[in-house]
One Martini backbone bead per residue (centre of mass of N, CA, C, O) as a GRO file, in nm:
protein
  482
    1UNK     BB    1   7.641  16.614  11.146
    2UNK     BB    2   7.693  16.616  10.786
    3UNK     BB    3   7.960  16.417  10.604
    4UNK     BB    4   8.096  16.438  10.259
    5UNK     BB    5   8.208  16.203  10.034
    6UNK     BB    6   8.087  16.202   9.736
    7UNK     BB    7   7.889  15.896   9.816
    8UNK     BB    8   7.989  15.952  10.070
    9UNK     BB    9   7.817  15.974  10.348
   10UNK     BB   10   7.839  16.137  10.721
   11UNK     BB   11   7.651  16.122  10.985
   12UNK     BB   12   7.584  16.277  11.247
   13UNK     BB   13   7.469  16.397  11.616
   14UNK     BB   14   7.542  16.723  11.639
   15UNK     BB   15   7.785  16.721  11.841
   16UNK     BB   16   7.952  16.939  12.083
   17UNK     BB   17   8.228  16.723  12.041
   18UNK     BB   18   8.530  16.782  11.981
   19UNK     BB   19   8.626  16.457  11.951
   20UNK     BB   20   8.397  16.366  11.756
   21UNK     BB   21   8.467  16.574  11.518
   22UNK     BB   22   8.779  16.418  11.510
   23UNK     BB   23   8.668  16.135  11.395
   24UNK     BB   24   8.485  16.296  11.147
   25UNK     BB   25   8.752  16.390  10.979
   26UNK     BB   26   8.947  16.119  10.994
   27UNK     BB   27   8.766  15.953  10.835
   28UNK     BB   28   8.733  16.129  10.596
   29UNK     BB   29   9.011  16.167  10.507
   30UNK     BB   30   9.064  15.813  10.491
   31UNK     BB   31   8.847  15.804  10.251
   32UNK     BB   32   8.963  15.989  10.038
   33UNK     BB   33   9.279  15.846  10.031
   34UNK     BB   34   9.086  15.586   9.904
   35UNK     BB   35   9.027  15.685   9.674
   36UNK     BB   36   9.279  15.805   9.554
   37UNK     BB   37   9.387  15.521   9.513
   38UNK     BB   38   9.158  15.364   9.322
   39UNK     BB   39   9.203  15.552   9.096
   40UNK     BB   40   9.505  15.486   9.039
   41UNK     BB   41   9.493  15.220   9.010
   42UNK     BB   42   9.309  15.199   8.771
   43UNK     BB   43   9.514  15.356   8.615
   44UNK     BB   44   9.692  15.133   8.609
   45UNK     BB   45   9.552  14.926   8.500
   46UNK     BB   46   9.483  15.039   8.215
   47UNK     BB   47   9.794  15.094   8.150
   48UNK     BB   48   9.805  14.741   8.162
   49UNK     BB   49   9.631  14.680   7.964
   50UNK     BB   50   9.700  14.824   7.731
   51UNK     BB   51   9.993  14.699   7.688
   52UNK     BB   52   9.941  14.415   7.677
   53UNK     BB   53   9.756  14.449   7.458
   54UNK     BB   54   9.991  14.560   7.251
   55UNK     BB   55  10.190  14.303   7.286
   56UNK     BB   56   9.987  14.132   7.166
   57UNK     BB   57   9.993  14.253   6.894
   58UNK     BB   58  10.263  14.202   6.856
   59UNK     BB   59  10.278  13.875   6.898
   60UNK     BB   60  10.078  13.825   6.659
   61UNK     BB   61  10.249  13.950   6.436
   62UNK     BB   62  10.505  13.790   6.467
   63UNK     BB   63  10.432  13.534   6.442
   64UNK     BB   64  10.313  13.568   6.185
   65UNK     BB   65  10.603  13.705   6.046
   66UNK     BB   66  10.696  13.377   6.153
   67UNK     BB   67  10.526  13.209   5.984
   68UNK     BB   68  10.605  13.306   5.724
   69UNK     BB   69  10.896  13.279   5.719
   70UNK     BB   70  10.900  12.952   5.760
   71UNK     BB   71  10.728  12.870   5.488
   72UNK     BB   72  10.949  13.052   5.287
   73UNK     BB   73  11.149  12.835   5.401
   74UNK     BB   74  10.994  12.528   5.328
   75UNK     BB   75  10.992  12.619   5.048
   76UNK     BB   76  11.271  12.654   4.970
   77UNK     BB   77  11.366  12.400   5.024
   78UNK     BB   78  11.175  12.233   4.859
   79UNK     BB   79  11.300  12.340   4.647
   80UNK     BB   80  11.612  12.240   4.677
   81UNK     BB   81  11.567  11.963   4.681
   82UNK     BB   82  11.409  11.905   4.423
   83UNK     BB   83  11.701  12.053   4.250
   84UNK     BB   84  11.885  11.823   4.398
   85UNK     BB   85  11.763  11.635   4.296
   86UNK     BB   86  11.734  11.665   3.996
   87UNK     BB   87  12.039  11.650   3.990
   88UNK     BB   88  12.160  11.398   4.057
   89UNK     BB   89  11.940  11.228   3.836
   90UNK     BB   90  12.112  11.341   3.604
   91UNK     BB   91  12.372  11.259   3.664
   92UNK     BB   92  12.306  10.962   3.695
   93UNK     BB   93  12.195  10.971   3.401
   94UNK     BB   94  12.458  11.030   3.275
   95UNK     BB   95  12.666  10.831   3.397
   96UNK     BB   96  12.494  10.597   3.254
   97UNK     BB   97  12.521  10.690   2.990
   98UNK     BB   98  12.875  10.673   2.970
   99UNK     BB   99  12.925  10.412   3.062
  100UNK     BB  100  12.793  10.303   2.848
  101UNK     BB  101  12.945  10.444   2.586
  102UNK     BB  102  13.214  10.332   2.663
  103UNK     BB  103  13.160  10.012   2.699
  104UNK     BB  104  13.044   9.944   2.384
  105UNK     BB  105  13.351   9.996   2.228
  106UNK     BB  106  13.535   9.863   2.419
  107UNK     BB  107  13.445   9.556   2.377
  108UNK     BB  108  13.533   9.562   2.075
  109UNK     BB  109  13.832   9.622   2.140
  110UNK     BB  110  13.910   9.420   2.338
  111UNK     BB  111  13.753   9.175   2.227
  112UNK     BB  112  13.947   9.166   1.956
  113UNK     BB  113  14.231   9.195   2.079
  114UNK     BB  114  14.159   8.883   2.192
  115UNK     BB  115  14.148   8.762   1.875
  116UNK     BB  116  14.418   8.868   1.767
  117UNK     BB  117  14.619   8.700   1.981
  118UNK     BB  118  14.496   8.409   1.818
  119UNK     BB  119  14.677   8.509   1.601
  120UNK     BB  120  14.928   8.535   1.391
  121UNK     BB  121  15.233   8.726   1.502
  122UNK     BB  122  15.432   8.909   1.498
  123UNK     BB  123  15.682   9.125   1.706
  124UNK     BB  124  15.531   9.411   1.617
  125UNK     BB  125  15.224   9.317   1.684
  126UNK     BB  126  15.247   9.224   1.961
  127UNK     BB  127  15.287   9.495   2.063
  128UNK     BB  128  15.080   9.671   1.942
  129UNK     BB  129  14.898   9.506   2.075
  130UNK     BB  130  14.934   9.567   2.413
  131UNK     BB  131  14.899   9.839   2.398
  132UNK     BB  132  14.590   9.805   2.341
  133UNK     BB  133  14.525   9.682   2.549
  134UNK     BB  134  14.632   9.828   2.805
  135UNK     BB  135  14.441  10.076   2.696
  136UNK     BB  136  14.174   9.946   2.706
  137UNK     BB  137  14.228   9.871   3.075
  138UNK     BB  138  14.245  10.158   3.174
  139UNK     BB  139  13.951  10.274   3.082
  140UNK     BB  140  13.835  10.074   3.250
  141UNK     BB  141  13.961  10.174   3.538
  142UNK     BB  142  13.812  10.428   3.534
  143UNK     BB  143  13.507  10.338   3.527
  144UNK     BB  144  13.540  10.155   3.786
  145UNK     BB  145  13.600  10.350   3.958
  146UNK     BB  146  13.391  10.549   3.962
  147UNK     BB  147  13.158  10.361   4.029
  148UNK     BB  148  13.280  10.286   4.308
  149UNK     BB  149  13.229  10.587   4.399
  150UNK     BB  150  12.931  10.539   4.353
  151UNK     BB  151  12.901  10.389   4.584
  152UNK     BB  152  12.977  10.469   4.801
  153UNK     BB  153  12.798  10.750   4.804
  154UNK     BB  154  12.557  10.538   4.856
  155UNK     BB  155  12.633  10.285   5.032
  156UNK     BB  156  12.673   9.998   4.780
  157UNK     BB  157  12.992   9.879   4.854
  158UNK     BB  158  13.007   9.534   4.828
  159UNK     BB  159  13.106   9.267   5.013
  160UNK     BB  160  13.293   8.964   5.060
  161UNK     BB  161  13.314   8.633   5.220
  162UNK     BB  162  13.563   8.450   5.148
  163UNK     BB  163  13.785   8.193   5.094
  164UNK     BB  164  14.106   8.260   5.133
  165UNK     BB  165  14.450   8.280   4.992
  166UNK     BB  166  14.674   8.529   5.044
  167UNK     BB  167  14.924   8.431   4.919
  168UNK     BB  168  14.837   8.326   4.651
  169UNK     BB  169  14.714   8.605   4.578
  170UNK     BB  170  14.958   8.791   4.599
  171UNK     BB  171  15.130   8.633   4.385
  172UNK     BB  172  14.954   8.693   4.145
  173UNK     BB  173  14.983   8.999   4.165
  174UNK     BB  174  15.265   9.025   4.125
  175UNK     BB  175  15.335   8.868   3.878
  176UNK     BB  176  15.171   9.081   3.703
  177UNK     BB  177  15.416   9.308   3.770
  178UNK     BB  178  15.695   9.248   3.702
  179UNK     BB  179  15.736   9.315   3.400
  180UNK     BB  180  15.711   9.629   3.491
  181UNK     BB  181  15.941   9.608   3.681
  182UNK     BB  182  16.153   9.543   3.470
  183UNK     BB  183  16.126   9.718   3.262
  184UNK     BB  184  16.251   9.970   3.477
  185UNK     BB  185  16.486   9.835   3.611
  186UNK     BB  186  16.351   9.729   3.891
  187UNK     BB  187  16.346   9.642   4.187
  188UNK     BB  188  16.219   9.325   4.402
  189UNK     BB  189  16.011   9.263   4.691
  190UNK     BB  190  15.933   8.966   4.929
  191UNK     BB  191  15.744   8.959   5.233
  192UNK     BB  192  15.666   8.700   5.451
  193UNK     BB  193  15.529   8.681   5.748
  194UNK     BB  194  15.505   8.494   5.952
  195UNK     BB  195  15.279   8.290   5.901
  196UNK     BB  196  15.294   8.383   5.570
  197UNK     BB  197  15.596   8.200   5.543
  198UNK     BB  198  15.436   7.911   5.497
  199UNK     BB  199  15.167   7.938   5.358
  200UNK     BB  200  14.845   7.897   5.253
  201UNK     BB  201  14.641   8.119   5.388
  202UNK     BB  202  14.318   8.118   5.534
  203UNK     BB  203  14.066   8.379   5.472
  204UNK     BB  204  13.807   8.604   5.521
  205UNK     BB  205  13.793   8.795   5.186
  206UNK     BB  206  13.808   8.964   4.940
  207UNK     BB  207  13.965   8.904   4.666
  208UNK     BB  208  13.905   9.194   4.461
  209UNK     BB  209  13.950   9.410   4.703
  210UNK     BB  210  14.237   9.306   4.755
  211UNK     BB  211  14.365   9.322   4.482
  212UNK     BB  212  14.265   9.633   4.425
  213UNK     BB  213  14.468   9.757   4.619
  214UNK     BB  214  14.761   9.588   4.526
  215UNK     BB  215  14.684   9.720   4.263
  216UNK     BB  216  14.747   9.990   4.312
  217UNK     BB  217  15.018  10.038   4.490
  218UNK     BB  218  15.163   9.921   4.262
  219UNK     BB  219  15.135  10.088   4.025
  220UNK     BB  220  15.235  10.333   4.184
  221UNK     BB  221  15.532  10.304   4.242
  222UNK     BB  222  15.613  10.247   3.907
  223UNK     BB  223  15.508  10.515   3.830
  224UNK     BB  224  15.717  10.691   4.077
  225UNK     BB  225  15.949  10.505   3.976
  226UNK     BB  226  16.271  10.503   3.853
  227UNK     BB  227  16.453  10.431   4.089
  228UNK     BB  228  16.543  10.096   4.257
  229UNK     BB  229  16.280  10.016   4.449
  230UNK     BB  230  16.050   9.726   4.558
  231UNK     BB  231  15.864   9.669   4.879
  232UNK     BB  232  15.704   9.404   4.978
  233UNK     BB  233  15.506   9.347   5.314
  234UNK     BB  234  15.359   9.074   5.456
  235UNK     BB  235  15.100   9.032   5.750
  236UNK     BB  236  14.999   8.829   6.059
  237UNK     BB  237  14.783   8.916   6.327
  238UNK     BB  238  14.675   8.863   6.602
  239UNK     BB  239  14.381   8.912   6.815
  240UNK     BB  240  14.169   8.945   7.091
  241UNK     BB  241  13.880   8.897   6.915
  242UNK     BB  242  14.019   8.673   6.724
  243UNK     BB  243  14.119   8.828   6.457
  244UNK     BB  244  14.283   8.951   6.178
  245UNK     BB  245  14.550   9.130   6.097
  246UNK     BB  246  14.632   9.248   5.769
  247UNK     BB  247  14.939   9.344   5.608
  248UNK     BB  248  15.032   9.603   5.373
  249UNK     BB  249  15.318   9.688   5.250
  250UNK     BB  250  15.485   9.962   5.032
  251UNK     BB  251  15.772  10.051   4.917
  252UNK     BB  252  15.987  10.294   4.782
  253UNK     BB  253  16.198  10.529   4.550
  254UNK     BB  254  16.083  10.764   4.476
  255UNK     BB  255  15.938  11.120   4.494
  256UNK     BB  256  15.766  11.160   4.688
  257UNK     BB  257  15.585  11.349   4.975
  258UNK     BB  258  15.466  11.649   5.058
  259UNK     BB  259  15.273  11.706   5.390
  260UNK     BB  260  15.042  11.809   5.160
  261UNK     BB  261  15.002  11.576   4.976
  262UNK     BB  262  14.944  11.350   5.197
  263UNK     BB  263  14.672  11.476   5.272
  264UNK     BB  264  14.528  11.493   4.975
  265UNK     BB  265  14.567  11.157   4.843
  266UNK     BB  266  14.245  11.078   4.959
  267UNK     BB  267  14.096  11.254   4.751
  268UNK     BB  268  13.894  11.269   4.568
  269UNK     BB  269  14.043  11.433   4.267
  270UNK     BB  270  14.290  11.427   4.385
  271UNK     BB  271  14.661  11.547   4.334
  272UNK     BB  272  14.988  11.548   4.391
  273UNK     BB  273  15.026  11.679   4.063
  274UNK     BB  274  14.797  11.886   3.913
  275UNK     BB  275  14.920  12.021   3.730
  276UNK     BB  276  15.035  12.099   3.376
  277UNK     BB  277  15.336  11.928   3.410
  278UNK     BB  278  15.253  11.656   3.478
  279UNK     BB  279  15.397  11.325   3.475
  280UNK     BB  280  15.146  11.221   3.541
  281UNK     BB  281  14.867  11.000   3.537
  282UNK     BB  282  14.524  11.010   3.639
  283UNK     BB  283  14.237  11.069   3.881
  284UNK     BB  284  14.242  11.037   4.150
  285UNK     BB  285  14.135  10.808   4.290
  286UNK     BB  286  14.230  10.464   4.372
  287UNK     BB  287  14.311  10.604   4.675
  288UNK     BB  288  14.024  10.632   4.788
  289UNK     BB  289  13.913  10.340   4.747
  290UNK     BB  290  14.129  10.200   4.910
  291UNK     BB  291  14.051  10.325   5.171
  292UNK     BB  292  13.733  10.203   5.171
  293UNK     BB  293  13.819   9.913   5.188
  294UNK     BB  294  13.944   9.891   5.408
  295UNK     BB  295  13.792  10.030   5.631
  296UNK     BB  296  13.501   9.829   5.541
  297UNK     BB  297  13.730   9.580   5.681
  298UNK     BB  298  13.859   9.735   5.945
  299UNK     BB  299  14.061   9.920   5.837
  300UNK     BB  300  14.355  10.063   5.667
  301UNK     BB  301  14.488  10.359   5.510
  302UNK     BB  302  14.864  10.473   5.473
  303UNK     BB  303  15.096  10.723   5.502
  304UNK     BB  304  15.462  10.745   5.429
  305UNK     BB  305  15.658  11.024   5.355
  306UNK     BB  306  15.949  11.203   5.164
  307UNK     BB  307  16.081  11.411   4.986
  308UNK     BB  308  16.294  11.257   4.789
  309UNK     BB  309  16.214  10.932   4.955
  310UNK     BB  310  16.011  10.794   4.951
  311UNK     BB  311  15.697  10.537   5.017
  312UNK     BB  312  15.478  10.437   5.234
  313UNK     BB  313  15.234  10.193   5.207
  314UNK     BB  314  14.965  10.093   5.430
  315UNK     BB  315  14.731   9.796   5.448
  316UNK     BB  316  14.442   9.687   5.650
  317UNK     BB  317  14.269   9.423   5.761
  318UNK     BB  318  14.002   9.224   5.908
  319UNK     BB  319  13.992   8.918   5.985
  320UNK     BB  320  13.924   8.559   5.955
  321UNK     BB  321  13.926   8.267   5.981
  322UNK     BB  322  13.989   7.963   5.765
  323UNK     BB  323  13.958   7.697   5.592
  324UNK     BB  324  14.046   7.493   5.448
  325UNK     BB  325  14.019   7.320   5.144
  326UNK     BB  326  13.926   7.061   4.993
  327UNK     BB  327  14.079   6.967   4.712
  328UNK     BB  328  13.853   6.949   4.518
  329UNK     BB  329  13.812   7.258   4.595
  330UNK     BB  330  14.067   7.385   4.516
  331UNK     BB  331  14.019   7.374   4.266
  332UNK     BB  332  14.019   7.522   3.979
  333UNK     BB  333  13.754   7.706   3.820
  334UNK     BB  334  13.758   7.690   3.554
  335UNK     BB  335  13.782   7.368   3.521
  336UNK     BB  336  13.498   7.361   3.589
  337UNK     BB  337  13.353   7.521   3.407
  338UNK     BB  338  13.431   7.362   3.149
  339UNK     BB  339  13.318   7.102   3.237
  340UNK     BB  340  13.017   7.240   3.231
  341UNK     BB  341  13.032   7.352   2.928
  342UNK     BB  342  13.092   7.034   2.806
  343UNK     BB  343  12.920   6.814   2.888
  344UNK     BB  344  12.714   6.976   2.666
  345UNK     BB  345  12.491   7.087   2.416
  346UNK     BB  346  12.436   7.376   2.449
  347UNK     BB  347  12.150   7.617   2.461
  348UNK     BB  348  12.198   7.966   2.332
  349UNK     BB  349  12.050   8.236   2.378
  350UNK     BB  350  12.141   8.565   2.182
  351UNK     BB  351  12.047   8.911   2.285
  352UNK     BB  352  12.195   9.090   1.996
  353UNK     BB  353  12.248   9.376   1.794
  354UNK     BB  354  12.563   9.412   1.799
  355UNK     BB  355  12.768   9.314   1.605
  356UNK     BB  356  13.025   9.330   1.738
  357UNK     BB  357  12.914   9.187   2.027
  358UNK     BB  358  12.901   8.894   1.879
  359UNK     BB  359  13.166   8.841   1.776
  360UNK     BB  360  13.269   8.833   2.077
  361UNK     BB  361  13.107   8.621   2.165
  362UNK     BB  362  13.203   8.397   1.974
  363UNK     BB  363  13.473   8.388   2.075
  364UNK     BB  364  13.494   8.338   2.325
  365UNK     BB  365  13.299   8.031   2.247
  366UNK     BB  366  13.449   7.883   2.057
  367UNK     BB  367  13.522   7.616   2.243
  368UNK     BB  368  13.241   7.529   2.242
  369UNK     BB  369  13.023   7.321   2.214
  370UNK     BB  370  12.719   7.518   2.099
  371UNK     BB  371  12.402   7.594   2.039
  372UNK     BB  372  12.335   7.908   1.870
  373UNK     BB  373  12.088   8.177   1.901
  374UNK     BB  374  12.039   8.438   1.688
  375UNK     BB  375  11.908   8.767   1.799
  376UNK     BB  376  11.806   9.152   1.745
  377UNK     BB  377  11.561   9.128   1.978
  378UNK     BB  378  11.362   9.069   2.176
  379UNK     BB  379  11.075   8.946   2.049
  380UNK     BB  380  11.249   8.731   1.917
  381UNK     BB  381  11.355   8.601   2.204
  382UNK     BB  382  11.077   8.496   2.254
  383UNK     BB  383  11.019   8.326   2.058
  384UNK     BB  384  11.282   8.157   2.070
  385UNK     BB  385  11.203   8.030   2.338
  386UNK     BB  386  10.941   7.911   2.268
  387UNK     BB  387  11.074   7.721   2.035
  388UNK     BB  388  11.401   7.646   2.121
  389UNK     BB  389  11.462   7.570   2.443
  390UNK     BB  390  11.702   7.710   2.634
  391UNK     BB  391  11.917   7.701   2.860
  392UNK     BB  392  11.997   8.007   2.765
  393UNK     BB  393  12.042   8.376   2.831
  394UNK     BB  394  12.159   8.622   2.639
  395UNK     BB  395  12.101   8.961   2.754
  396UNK     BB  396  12.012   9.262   2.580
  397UNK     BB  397  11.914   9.572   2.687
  398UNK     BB  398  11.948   9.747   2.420
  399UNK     BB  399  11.704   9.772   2.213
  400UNK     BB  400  11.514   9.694   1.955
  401UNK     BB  401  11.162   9.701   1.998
  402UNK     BB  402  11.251   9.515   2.245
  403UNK     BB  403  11.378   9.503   2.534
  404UNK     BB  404  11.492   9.297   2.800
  405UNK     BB  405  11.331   9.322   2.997
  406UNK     BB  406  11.053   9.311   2.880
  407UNK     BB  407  11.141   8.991   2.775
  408UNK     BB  408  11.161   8.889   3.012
  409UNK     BB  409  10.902   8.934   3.139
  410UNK     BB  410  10.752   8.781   2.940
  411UNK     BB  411  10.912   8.515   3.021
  412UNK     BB  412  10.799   8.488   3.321
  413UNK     BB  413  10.531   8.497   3.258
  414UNK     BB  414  10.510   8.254   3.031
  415UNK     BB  415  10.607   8.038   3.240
  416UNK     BB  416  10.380   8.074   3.471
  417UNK     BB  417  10.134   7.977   3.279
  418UNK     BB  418  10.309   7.699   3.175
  419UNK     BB  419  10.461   7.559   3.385
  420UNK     BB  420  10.798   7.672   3.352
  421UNK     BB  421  11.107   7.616   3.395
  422UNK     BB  422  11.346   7.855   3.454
  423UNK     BB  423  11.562   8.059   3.235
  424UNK     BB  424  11.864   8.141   3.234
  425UNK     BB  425  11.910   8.526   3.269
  426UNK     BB  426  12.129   8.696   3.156
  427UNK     BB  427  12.295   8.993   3.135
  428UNK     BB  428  12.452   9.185   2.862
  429UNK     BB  429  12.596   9.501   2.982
  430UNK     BB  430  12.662   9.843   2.962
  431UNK     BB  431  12.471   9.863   3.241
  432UNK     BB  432  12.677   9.916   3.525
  433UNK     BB  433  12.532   9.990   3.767
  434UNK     BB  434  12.399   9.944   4.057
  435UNK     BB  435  12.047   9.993   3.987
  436UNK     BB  436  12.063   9.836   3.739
  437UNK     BB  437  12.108   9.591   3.814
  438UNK     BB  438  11.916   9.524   4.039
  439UNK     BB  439  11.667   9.593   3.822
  440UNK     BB  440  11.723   9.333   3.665
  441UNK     BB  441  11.660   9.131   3.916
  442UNK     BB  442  11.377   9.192   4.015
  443UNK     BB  443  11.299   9.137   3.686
  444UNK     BB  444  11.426   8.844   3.624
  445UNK     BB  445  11.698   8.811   3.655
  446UNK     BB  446  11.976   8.621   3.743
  447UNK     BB  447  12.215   8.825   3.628
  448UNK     BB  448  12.510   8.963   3.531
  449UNK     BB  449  12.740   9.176   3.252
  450UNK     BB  450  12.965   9.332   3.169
  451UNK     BB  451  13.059   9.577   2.996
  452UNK     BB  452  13.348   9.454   2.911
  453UNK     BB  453  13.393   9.167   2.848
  454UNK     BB  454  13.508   8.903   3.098
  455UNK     BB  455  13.537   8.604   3.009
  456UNK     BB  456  13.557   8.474   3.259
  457UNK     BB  457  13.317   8.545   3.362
  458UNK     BB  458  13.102   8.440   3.154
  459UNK     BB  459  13.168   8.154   3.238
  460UNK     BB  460  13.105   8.138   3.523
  461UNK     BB  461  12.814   8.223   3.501
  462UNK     BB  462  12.741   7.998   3.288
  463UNK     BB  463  12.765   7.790   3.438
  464UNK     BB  464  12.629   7.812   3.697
  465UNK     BB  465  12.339   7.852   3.590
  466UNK     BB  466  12.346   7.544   3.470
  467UNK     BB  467  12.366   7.417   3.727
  468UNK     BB  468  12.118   7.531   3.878
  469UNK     BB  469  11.904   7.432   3.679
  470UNK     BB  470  12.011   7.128   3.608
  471UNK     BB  471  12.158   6.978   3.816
  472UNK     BB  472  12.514   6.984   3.849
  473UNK     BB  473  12.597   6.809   4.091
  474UNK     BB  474  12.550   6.584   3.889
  475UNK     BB  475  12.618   6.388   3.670
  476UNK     BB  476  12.738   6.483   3.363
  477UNK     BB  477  12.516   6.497   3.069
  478UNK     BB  478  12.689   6.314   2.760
  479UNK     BB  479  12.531   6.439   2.498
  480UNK     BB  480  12.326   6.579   2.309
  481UNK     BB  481  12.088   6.732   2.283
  482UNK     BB  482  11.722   6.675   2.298
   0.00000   0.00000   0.00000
């Protein structure tokens, strides 16, 4: 017989035997069985097939739509940074508009106030001289407090590592305040500890940023203090590591401060009585930078007050020890500077279109016996480089016709084409921001000098430039300009 199941045909022997006829039925069976079994399989493949196809069309689509928003998003950011840059560069340059609009016309008055204090004057014009000092010197040191702190926030606030005598250095700190501190009543005491009750003690240090914490600190008490006393305790202990720990102490007896105000007290921009009838005046800097410049001493600034009971502020730096120097070395600054600019009567080209800035500079220098040649933009001090061979040139960043960098850039280009050897040429500019100094360094010039011009500052610079052109170590040409 034969039996069939779909294309698979099962043909017998057409045998009468029952047991093999019940072998080709079970046989028949369990083909039956498997073909239904594969026809599941299959029907369950194909519907793992479309799933599959389905998800895949899903995560395609995902991807997609998570590719767009990726796009949409460093889209985003780059408008964001963009914006970010674009306003920052604003700021910096609003920043260096006022630092400068401010400091040229503060240059007039400072340096006028101290012409005025050159000539004869009553004891009520001298007070009133004072105040005007006093108050022009105060807004200079807001100007120079905001510098600072755009130095720290872009990571630019530059330390110097001098041998410096820490008790002579504090002790002129000191003597500086003694006057103010006087005027209010109050007592005043210095105690040097350890080490430092010797005198003498060299270490290596900035001496400008040692000295701005030092009067930061000193001028705080001052302000705070009504009644009572103020009392500085220096002191030097040595460390494992070789370094010197150098601490401020300055106690006061003055308004204290509640636990949230000397939290807040070293926050840029905050002060620790901020409402409209505060008593006191400041911009709430000083101590923001007083505590970066210990900190990157290695030190820091920390503070222990109690309200009604008076505050004591703590600074410390990490220094290392100093040589004293010898003799010679250790003479007065100024005396060297004066030495090296009477020495001979230097030519000095001075480029300043601004009258009352001229002004200033004649006072200073008028005690100099210098050969002086004024021009009033750069194309003309182009000029007189040319025809009058100048041993330095002080030059204005700002002016008409040609500004200070392009006239300096042609000066040392046509030196180089000439052969002729570079003359220091200084900048004399109310534009002191960090990028612009730089920027006037690499463009040729040698050195910088802020407005409000600090005499001695420019006495300073223009000594040392006059001395490494002229190899001013050597036995200083007295007489006439050759």
């Amino acid at each position: 017989m034969t039996l069939r199941s779909g294309d698979i045909a099962i043909s017998g022997c057409g045998s009468d035997d029952p047991a093999e006829d019940a072998t080709y039925v079970e046989l028949l069976a369990e083909l039956q069985h498997e073909r239904l079994q594969r026809q599941e399989l299959q029907r369950q493949l194909e519907r793992k097939t479309q799933s599959l196809r389905q998800t895949n069309a899903s995560l395609v689509s995902l991807a997609r739509q998570v590719d767009r928003m990726v796009r949409e998003r460093t889209e985003d950011l780059d408008r964001g940074r963009s914006a970010a840059e674009a306003e920052n560069e604003a700021k910096t340059q609003f920043l260096a508009t006022m630092s400068h609009e401010i400091r040229t016309p503060l240059n007039g008055v400072l340096g006028m106030a101290s012409a005025l204090a050159d000539t004869p004057l009553g004891l009520e014009q001298a007070r009133i001289l004072d105040v005007l000092r006093d108050s022009g010197r105060l807004l200079l040191n807001i100007v120079d407090d905001i510098l600072d702190l755009t130095k720290i926030a872009e990571g630019k606030l530059t330390l110097e590592q001098l041998p410096t005598d820490v008790v002579s250095l504090t002790d002129a700190v000191c003597r500086q305040f003694e006057p103010r501190i006087r005027a209010k009543g109050l007592g005043f005491t210095k105690l040097c500890m350890n080490e430092l009750a010797k005198g003498g003690v060299w270490v290596h240090i900035d001496p400008t940023r040692f000295q701005q914490v030092l009067s930061n600190l000193l001028s705080n008490a001052i302000k705070f203090t009504e009644n009572g006393a103020i009392a500085l305790t220096a002191n030097l202990k040595a460390e494992k590591d070789g370094l010197l720990l150098l601490t401020l102490s300055v106690r006061d007896t003055g308004v204290g401060l509640s636990p949230r105000q000397v939290e807040r007290l070293f926050q840029p921009y905050i002060q620790a009585d901020a409402s409209v009838h505060r008593n006191h005046g400041g911009t709430g800097l000083g101590l923001a930078i007083a505590r970066q410049i210990c900190q990157r001493m290695g030190g820091d600034l920390t503070c222990s007050s109690l309200e009604g009971d008076g505050s004591e502020f703590r600074a410390s730096f990490r220094v290392s020890p100093a040589p004293a120097p010898e003799q010679d070395q250790a003479a007065d600054p100024a005396e060297s500077e004066c030495a090296i600019l009477s020495s001979r009567r230097w030519r000095v080209l001075v480029a300043e279109d601004n009258r009352t800035n001229r002004m200033v500079l004649r006072h200073m220098l008028k005690e100099y016996d210098l050969d002086m040649i004024w021009v009033q933009n750069g194309k003309k001090a182009v000029e007189a480089w040319s025809t009058q061979k100048p041993d330095l040139v002080l030059m204005d960043v700002n002016m008409p016709v040609l500004d200070g960098v392009s006239a300096t850039e042609q000066i040392r280009e046509r030196e180089e084409a000439e052969a002729r050897a570079p003359v220091p040429i200084i900048a004399v500019s109310a534009n002191a921001l960090v990028h612009q100094v730089k920027a006037y360094l690499e463009q040729g010039m040698t050195d910088h000098v802020a407005k409000p011009i600090r005499k001695q500052r420019l006495l300073q610079i223009m000594a040392q430039a006059l001395s490494e052109a002229q190899g001013h170590d050597s036995a200083p040409e007295i007489g006439p300009h050759p």
